[in-house]
PAZA-500678 format. One record per residue (C-alpha): residue in one letter; x, y, z. Coordinates in pm, whole numbers, plus 50000, padded with zeros to 5 digits. Last residue first. Layout:
# PAZA-500678
aXYZ;...
This chain:
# PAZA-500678
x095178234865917;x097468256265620;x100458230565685;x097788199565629;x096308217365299;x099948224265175;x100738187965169;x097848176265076;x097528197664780;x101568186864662;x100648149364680;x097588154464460;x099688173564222;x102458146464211;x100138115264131;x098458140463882;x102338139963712;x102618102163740;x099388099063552;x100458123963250;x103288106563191;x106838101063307;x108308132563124;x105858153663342;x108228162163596;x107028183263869;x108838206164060;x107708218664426;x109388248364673;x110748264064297;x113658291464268;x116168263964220;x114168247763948;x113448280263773;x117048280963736;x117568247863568;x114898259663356;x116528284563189;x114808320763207;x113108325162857;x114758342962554;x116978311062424;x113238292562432;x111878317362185;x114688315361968;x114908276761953;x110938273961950;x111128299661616;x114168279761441;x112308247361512;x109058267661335;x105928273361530;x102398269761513;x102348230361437;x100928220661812;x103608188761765;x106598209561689;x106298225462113;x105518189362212;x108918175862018;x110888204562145;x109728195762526;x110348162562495;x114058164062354;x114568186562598;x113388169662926;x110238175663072;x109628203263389;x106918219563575;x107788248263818;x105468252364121;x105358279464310;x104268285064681;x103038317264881;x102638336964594;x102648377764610;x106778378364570;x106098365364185;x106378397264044;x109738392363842;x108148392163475;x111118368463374;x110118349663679;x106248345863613;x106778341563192;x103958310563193;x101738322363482;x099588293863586;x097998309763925;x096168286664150;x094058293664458;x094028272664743;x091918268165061;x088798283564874;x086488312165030;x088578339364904;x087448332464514;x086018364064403;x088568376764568;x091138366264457;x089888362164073;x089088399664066;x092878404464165;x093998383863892;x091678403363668;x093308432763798;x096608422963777;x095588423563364;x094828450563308;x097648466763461;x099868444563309;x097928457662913;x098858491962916;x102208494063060;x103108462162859;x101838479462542;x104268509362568;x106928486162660;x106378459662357;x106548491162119;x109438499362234;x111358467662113;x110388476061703;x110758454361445;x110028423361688;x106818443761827;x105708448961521;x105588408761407;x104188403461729;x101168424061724;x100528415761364;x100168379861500;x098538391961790;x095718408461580;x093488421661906;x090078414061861;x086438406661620;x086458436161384;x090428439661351;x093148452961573;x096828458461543;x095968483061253;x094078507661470;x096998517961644;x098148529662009;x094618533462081;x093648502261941;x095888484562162;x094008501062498;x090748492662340;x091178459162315;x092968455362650;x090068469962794;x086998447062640;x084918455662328;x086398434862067;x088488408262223;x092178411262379;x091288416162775;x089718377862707;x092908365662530;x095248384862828;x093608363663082;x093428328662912;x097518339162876;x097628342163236;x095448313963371;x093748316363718;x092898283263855;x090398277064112;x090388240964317;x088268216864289;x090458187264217;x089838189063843;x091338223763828;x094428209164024;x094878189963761;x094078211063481;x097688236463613;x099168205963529;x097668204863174;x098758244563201;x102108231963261;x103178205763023;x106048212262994;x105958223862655;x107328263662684;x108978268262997;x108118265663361;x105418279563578;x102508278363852;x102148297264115;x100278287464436;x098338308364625;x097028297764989;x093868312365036;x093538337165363;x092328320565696;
């Protein structure tokens, strides 16, 4: 019987990669996106070569410069698209490496932040969307101290809303009620899938 694969998603400061660590300390394999693209970005791997063959000034001796990256790719929108058809290729394949390397297990997780603005979700068999109110959610995001109110406003205006994550979701978890209450509602969401995958 094939792994069932579960996606996990929702917008910045929701607390989903912590939920994604739940599941993680239940056994169970998690693939993360952005861990993904960080490796691929690091001297001597794929997606470091791939950017330094567009230009040699988006990379320095030890990996990608994102924030260089970023402040090009703002300037300049088809940039983005030439590195995008680089680096998703690159990166399916680690999530395909992770499949099968990990076939064996009843579930495999995927914590994907941008999975429905990158529309290739159709592969997962469940998703997840996490969810915190607003007022949280900008409080977390000014919390980690790498990005301006102005810069979590824009970057959260560019992201799907949440309300329609919701109604794309089978499961959503809210993490405004603590970090408890949110492993409460991971454990309840492996049984359930374990007992329809007998």
């Amino acid at each position: 019987m094939s792994s069932v694969k579960i996606g996990i998603t929702g917008s910045i400061g929701m607390g989903k990669t912590k939920t994604a660590s739940f599941f993680l300390e239940k056994g169970i394999p998690v693939w993360d996106a952005d861990k993904s693209v960080n490796q691929l970005y690091k001297r001597g791997e794929s997606g470091y070569e791939a950017i330094k063959k567009i230009s040699r000034s988006f990379v320095n001796n030890h990996q990608v410069d994102k924030p260089k990256l970023l402040k090009e790719i703002s300037a300049n929108s088809d940039l983005l698209k030439q590195i995008e058809s680089k680096i998703h290729p690159l990166v399916r394949k680690s999530r395909f490496d992770f499949i099968e390397n990990n076939k064996m297990a009843p579930i495999l997780v995927f914590d994907i932040p941008l999975l429905f603005e990158s529309s290739d979700y159709k592969w997962l068999d469940k998703i997840i969307v996490v969810t915190v109110n607003v007022k949280e959610q900008e409080a977390r995001v000014l919390k980690r101290g790498k990005m301006t109110r102005e810069q979590f406003l824009e970057l959260n205006s560019k992201q799907m809303p949440i309300e329609e994550k919701i109604k794309l979701a089978d499961y959503v978890i809210q993490t405004d009620f603590g970090l408890l209450q949110a492993k409460r509602q991971v454990s309840k969401i492996i049984n359930r899938v374990l007992q329809k995958n007998e």
